[in-house]
Structure formats: C-alpha cells, structure tokens
ZAMARGU-4260 file (C-alpha; in steps of 0.2 Angstrom, whole numbers, plus 5000, padded with zeros to 4 digits):
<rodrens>
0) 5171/5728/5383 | 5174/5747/5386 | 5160/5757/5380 | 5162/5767/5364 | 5167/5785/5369
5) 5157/5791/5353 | 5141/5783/5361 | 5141/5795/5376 | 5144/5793/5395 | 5138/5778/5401
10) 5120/5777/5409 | 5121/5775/5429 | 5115/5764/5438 | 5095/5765/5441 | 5091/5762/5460
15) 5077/5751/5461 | 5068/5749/5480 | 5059/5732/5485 | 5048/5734/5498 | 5042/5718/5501
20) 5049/5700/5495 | 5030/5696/5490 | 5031/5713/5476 | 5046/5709/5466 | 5053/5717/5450
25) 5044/5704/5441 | 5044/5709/5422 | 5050/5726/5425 | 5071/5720/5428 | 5068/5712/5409
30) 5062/5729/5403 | 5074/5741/5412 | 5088/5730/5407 | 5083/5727/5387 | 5080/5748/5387
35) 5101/5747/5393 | 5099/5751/5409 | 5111/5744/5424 | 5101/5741/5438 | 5107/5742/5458
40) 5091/5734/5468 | 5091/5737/5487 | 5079/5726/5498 | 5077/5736/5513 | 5063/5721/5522
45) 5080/5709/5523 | 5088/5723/5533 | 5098/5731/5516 | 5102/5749/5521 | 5096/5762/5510
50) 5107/5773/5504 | 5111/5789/5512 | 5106/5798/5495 | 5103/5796/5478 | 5118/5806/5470
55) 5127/5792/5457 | 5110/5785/5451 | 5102/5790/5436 | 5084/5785/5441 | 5073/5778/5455
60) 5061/5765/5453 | 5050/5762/5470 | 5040/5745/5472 | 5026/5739/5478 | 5023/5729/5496
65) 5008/5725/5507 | 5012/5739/5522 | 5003/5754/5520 | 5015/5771/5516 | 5015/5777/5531
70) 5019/5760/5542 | 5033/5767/5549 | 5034/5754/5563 | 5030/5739/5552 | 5043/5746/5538
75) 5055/5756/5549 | 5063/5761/5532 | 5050/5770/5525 | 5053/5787/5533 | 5070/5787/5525
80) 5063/5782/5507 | 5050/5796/5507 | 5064/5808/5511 | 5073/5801/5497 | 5057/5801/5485
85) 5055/5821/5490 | 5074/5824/5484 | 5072/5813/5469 | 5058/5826/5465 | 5066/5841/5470
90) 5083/5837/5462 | 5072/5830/5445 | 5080/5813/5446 | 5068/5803/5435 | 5057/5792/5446
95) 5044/5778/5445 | 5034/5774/5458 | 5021/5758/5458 | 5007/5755/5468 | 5014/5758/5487
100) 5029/5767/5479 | 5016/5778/5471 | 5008/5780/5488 | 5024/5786/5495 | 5030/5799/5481
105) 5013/5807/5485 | 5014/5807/5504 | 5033/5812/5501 | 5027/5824/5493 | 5012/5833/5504
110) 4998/5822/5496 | 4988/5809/5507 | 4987/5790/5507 | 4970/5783/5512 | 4960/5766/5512
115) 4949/5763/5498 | 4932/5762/5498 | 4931/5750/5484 | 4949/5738/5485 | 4952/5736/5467
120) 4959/5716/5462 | 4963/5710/5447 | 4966/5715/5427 | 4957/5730/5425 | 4956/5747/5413
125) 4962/5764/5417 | 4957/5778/5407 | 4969/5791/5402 | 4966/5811/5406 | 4969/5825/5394
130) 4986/5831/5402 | 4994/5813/5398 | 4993/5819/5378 | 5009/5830/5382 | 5020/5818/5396
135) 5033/5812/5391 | 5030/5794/5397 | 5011/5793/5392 | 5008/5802/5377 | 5009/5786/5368
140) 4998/5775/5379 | 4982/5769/5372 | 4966/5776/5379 | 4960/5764/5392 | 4977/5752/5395
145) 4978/5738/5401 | 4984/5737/5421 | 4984/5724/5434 | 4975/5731/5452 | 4979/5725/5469
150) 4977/5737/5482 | 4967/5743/5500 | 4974/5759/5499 | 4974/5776/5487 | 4980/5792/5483
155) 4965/5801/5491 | 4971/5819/5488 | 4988/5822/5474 | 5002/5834/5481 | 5000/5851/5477
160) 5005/5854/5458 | 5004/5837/5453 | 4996/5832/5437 | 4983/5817/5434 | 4984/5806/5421
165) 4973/5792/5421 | 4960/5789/5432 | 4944/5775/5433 | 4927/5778/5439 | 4931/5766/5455
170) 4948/5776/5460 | 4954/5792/5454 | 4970/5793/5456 | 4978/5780/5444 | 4991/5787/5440
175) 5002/5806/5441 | 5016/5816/5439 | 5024/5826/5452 | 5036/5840/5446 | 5043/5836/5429
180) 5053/5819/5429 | 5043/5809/5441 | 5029/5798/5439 | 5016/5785/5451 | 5005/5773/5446
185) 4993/5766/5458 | 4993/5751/5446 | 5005/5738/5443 | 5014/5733/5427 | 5027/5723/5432
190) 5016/5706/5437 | 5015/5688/5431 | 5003/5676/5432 | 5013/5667/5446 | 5015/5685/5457
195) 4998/5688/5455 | 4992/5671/5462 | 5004/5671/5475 | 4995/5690/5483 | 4977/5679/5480
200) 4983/5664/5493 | 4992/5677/5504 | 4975/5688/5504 | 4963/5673/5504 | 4954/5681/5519
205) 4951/5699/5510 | 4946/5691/5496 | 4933/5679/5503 | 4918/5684/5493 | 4927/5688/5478
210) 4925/5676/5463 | 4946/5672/5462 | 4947/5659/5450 | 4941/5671/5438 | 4952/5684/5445
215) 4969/5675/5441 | 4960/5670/5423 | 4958/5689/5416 | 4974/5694/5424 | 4983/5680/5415
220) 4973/5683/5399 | 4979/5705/5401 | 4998/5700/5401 | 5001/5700/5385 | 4992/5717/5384
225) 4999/5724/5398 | 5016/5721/5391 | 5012/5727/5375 | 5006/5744/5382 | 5018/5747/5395
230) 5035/5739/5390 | 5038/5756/5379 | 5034/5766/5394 | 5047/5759/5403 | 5057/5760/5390
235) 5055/5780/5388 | 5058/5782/5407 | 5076/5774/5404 | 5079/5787/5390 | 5074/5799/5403
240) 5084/5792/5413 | 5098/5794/5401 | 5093/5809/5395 | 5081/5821/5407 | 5082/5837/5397
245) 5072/5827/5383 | 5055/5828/5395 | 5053/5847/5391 | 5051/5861/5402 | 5039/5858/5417
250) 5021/5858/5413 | 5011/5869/5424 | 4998/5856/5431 | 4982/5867/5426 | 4964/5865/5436
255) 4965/5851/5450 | 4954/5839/5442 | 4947/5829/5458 | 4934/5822/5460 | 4928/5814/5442
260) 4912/5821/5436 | 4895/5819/5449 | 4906/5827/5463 | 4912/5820/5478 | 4919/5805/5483
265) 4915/5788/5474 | 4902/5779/5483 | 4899/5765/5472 | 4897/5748/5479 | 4896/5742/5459
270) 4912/5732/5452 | 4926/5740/5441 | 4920/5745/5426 | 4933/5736/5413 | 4925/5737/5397
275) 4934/5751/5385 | 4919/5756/5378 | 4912/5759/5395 | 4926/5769/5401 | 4928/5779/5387
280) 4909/5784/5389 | 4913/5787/5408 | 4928/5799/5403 | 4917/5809/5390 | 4905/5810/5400
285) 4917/5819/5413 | 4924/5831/5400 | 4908/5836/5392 | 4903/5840/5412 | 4921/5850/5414
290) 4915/5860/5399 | 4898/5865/5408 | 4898/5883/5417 | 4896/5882/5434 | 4878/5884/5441
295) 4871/5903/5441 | 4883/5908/5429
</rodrens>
C-alpha cells in the first residue's frame, strides 16, 4: 500500500553493518523495525561489499564482532567502514555504534582503541554522566541501566569534542557522542540469552577462571531490563533518523572528563561493581571530587 502523502516522505532505509556472523542484530532488527524503520543489512565477513557511501540511507547502525578496530588484515573491510563512520559524522547522518562499532566511530574519528585492563563479561550496570541529561537519545535512560558486557578492548582516549555519557568504575568510556547525531556504546543491547551463550563456548579459553554458569544466569535474568531501558532508545534514534533537526543544535562537549575521580588509569583487579546503589555512590563521589578546586588554589 502507497504511503499517505500527508504522513511525510517515507523514512530511508537505515544501513546496518554486521561485522561478524557470531554478533548479529539479535533484538535490535525487532526494535528498528517496530519504531518504522526499513532496514538494508550488509554482512561484509561473507564478502558483501560495502557500499561506496552512505547517501540514500537515513541512518547507520555499526555492529559488534570479535576482531579488534584496527584489524585491518583479519577484516580487510574495516578501513572502508571507518571512512564511512567519519563521513556519517561529518555529514550528521545519525549513527549507532555498538561495542566494536563503538570502537571504530572513535578510532574513525581520531580516538584510540586499546585492550582492557579489566575484560568486562556479563550483565552489568553503567552509570550515566551529567551531559546525558540533555542527549537526545539518553536523557530518558535511568541512572545506572542495565547493559550486557563482553569485550577485551576499549575506548582508551574519546575523539577530540566528543562527549561522555556513561561511564563505570571498571571502564570509562561506556558510552559517547561524537558531533551531534552520532552515538557508541561500548555495551551491547541487542543480545539474547542464546547470543550470549554462544560468545561464552567460543571464548571458553578467556574465560577459564571465570564463574560462567553464573555469567549466562545474570545476563538472562537483565534481559527483560535491558529491553525495557533500551528499546525506547532505539526507538528515539529512528525518530532521529527520521527527523535529525529534532536533536538540537550541537552541544559543545564541555571539560574532558577522563579519567573518573582518583586519577589515572583504573588499576583495579576487583570485579565490576554491579550494584546501583554502589555505582551511584561511585558517580557522587566523582562529582563531589569535580567540584573540589584543584590543589594550591
């Protein structure tokens, strides 16, 4: 049936990447699709071309996969989808990026990808930052959602001008916003139990040590939350998508905020801290420290 012409244009087709067979869609195709979005997936591990730009697409959505962002000779694609990530930025063609892809919109985008001290597995909190209050995507977001961790490697410094949105005590860098319309989450969201247990018997060897059986019973207990908190995000973006001049004018991104309170890098050999109440005395903490004048003045 022919689209209303007093609806508007019709929504163009988001273009969403998959990296790696292993880190599908999952939930997310449900969620783009129930928000009205029409979606055109390219699989570029099968040997699917990307495409030469991103001009007919009303948004990109960036997947995860095992490879590393700058495993150019494992993924010979990925030089080709950072230069697509740094136009999506430049040209403000709204953009998700999850886990690897939020690896790769930073490195696109003069940030640096590094392995993680602390490998992070599992359901697990993040905690919001004070800039999310105004984004467009996270405003609405609870305090501390609900995520669903399974990566070696981070964001170990943000692009320049980017802004942070959420962060942990065990990684920084959870999730940000480069430029105005596009967004990485070092998380995922887009999981099911049956993906998650798949990544625990392909990483049986780096998780030797780690107590698994619990690990696949807290990330299938956090779906329903994860979807309740992250479904409307989704949901947002496609109205972004359909829509980009309702995110506002560009927000400057303000004083970098890196590293969290007790300078320098994480050291930690503790495990995540997933208790809200803990991570929300772990994010006051940090903003009362921000208030403090620096020493001898």
């Amino acid at each position: 049936m022919a689209a209303d012409a007093s609806e508007g244009p019709a929504l163009a087709p988001i273009l969403v990447i998959e990296n790696d067979l292993s880190a599908p869609i999952g939930l997310l195709e449900g969620w783009l699709r129930e928000a009205g979005a029409e979606l055109v997936m390219c699989s570029p591990a099968t040997g699917q071309p990307l495409p030469a730009e991103l001009a007919g697409h009303s948004a990109l959505v960036v997947l995860g996969g095992g490879m590393g962002a700058y495993d150019d000779e494992q993924a010979p694609w990925l030089p080709q989808l950072r230069a697509l990530l740094a136009e999506a930025v430049r040209t403000e063609l709204p953009t998700l990026g999850i886990c690897l892809g939020a690896q790769l919109l930073a490195a696109a985008t003069g940030g640096r990808v590094s392995a993680a001290e602390t490998p992070e597995y599992g359901a697990q909190l993040v905690a919001k930052r004070q800039a999310a209050a105004d984004d467009p995507l996270f405003r609405e977001l609870p305090i501390t959602p609900d995520v669903l961790q399974w990566h070696v490697d981070e964001v170990s410094d943000l692009p320049p001008g980017a802004v942070l949105l959420a962060a942990s005590p065990v990684c920084e860098v959870q999730a940000f916003r480069m430029g105005r319309l596009a967004w990485g989450l070092q998380f995922h969201i887009e999981t099911t139990p049956e993906i998650v247990a798949l990544w625990a018997r392909q990483d049986a060897e780096a998780l030797q040590g780690y107590d698994v059986p619990a690990i696949l019973e807290r990330s299938a207990r956090a779906q329903p939350d994860i979807i309740e908190a992250w479904q409307p995000v989704v949901a947002a973006f496609v109205a972004l998508a359909a829509d980009p001049t309702a995110a506002g004018p560009a927000v400057a991104a303000g004083p970098r905020l890196l590293p969290m309170a007790g300078a320098g890098p994480v050291t930690t050999t503790a495990g995540p801290i997933t208790d809200a109440a803990a991570i929300r005395a772990a994010l006051a903490a940090e903003m009362r420290a921000s208030r403090e004048p620096p020493p001898g003045h």
